[in-house]
C-alpha positions in Angstrom: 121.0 116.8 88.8 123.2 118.8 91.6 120.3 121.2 92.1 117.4 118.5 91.8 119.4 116.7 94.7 120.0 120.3 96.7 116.2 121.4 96.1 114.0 118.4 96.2 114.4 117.1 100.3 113.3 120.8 100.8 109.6 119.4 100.3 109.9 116.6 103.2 112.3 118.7 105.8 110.1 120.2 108.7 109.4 123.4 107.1 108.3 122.3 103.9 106.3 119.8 104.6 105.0 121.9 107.2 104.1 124.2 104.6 102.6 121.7 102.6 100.4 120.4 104.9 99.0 123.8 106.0 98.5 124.6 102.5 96.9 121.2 101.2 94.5 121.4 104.5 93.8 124.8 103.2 92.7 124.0 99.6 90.2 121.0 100.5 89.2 122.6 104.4 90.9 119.7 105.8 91.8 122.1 108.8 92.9 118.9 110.7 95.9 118.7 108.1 96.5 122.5 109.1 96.9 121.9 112.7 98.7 118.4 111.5 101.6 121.1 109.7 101.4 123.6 112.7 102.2 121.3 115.3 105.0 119.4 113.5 106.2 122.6 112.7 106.4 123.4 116.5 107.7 120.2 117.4 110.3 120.0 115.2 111.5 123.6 115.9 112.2 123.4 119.7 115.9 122.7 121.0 114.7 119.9 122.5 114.0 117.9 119.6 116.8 119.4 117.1 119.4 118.1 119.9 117.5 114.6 120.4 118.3 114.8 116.2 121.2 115.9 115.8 122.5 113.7 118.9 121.4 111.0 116.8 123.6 112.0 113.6 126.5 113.1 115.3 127.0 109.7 117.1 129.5 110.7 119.6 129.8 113.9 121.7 133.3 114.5 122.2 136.8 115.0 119.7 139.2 112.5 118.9 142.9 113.4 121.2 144.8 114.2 118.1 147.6 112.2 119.5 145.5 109.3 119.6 145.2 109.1 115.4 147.7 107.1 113.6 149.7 108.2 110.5 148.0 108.6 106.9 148.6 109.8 103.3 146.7 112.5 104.0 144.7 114.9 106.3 141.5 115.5 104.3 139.5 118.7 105.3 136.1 119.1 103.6 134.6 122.3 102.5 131.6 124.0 103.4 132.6 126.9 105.8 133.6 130.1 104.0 131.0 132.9 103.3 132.2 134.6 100.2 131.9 138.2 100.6 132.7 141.5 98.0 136.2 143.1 99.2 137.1 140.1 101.2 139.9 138.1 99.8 139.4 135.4 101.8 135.9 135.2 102.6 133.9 135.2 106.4 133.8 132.4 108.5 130.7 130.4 108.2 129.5 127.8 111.3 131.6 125.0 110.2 135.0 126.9 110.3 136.2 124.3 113.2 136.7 122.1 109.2 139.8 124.2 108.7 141.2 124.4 112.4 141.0 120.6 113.0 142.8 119.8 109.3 145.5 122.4 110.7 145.6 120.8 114.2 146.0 117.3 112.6 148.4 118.5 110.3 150.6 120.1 112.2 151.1 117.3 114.6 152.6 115.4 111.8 150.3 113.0 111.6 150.5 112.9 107.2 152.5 114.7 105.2 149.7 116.1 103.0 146.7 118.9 104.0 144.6 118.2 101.0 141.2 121.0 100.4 138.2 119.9 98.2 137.1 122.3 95.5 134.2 123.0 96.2 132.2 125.5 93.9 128.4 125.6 93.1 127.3 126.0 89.8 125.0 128.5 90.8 127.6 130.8 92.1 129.6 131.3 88.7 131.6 134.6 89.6 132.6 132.6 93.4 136.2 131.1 94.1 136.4 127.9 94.4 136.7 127.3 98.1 139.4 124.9 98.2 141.7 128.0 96.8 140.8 130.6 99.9 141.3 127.5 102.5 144.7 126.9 100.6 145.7 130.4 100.7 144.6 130.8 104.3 146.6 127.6 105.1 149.8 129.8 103.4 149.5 132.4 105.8 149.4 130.1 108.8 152.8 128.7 107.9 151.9 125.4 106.2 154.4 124.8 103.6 153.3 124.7 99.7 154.5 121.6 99.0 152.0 119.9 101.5 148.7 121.3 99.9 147.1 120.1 97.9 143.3 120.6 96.3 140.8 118.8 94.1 139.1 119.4 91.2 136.0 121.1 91.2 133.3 119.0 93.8 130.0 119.9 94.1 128.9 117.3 96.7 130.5 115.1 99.4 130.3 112.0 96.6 132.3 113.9 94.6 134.6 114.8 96.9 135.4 111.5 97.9 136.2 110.4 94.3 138.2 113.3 93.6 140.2 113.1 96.7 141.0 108.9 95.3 141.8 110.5 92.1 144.3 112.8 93.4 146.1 110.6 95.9 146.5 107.5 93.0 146.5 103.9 93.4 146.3 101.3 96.2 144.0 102.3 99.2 145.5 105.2 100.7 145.1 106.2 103.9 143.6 109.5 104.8 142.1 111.4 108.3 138.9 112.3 107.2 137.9 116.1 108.9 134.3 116.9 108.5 131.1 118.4 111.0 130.2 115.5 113.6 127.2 115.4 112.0 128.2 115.0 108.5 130.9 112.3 109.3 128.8 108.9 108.8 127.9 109.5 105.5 131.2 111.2 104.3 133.2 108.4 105.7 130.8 106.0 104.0 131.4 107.6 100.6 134.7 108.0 101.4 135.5 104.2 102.0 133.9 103.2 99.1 135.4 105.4 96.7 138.8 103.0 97.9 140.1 104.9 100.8 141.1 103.6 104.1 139.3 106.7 106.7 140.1 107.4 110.2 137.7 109.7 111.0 138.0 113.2 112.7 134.6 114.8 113.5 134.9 118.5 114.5 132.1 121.4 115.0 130.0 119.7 117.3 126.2 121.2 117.6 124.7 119.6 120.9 125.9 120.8 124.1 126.5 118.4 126.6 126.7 120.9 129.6 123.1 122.7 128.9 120.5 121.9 131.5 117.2 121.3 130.3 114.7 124.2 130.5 111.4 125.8 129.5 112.4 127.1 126.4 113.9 124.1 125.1 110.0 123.3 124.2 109.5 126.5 122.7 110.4 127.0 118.9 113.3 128.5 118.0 115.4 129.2 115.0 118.2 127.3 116.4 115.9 124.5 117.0 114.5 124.3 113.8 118.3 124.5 111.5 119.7 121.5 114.0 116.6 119.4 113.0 116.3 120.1 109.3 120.6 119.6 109.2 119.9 116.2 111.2 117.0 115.1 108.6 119.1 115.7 105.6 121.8 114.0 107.1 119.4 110.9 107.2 118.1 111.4 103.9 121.6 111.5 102.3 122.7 108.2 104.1 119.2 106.7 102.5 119.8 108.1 99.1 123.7 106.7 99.1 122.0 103.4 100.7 119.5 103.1 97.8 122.5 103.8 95.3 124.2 101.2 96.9 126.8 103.4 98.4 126.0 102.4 102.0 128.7 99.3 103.5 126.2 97.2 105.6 127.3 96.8 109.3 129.3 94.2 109.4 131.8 95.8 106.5 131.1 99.1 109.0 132.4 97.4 112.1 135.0 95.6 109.9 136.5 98.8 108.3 136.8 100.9 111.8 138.2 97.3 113.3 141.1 97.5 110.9 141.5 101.0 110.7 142.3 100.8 114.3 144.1 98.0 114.4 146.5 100.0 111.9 147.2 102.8 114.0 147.8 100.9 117.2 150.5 99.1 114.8 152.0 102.5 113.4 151.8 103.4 116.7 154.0 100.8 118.3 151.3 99.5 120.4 152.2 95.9 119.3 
């Protein structure tokens, strides 16, 4: 089921559907349909719309002031940034290293007394680590004491990291600053809430540039252009897969969680 829901959007993201229009024009000399798949192909591989995209997903362009966040159970960092690599103990950095940094950033301004890593492992990598080990040794060696680590059970999606980190943190509705890609943060805060945790959320590796003036080659395709919108697609098919499960709140429990969740740290705060 994990690799059905891995492989199967790979038919309706740019590319492959791109690939399946140029090839189904091909087969009945529909050459319309092959221009159809050459142009969206273009399209969707210029800067200019993977930013419009993933502007959309991301929902915000700038970080939270750590000092603004109130106090939790838990800082919750999810995986998804370490390049396993022969000879290397602790992996490479992948894109989405600024994961790790923020949960350490949070962390270390005391803002909950647990760092907690999701274990995530695929079962198509069998002779891997499971990630949430390498981030926890790599949190050792920055000084961040043993006793404050913590990580899951084995995850192999963020659904299943959002139950696993309820499971490890026990009853009531504990409290937890969520760290995750701005782009990713909607629907892991969604899952996260409805797996029974409270989420302040901390988005982190942010993929639009605000400062970038617009020119020429944002209209030309990239490679660049075309990963930012295929990551911003996915990210909209997930939210309408976890929707059709159920798993989405509707707005008004949306706008009712982040009311409360702020209305808690301004309290722990001493605001009022």
């Amino acid at each position: 089921m994990l690799i059905l829901h891995k492989v199967l959007p790979l038919v309706v993201l740019p590319l492959g559907f791109s690939l399946v229009l140029v090839v189904l024009g091909a087969v009945l000399r529909r050459w319309w349909l092959v221009w159809c798949g050459v142009v969206w192909l273009w399209v969707m591989s210029t800067p200019a719309m993977g930013d419009v995209l993933m502007r959309f997903v991301e929902g915000t362009d700038r970080r939270v002031e750590v000092a603004s966040l109130g106090e939790a159970d838990a800082v919750v960092v999810l995986g998804g940034m370490v390049q396993q690599v022969p000879g290397v103990r602790l992996g490479e950095w992948g894109e989405a290293s600024d994961r790790f940094e923020g949960g350490i950033e949070v962390f270390r301004a005391g803002k909950a007394p647990l760092l907690i890593f999701t274990g995530a492992k695929m079962p198509w990598t069998p002779d891997a680590r499971v990630e949430g080990d390498i981030l926890y040794d790599r949190a050792l060696e920055l000084g961040v004491p043993e006793a404050a680590l913590r990580v899951t059970e084995r995850v192999g999606n963020t659904a299943d990291e959002a139950r696993e980190v309820r499971e490890l943190l026990g009853g009531g509705r504990p409290r937890v600053i969520l760290v995750t890609s701005a782009f990713h943060m909607r629907r892991a805060a969604m899952l996260f809430r409805r797996a029974g945790l409270e989420v302040e959320e901390f988005p982190v590796d942010f993929r639009t540039d605000v400062y970038s003036e617009r020119t020429l080659k944002d209209v030309l395709p990239q490679v660049d252009g075309l990963e930012d919108s295929e990551q911003a697609i996915r990210e909209m098919i997930g939210v309408v897969y976890y929707w059709v499960r159920g798993g989405a709140p509707s707005a008004r429990e949306e706008r009712d969680e982040r009311r409360e969740t702020r209305d808690g740290m301004r309290i722990r705060g001493g605001e009022w």
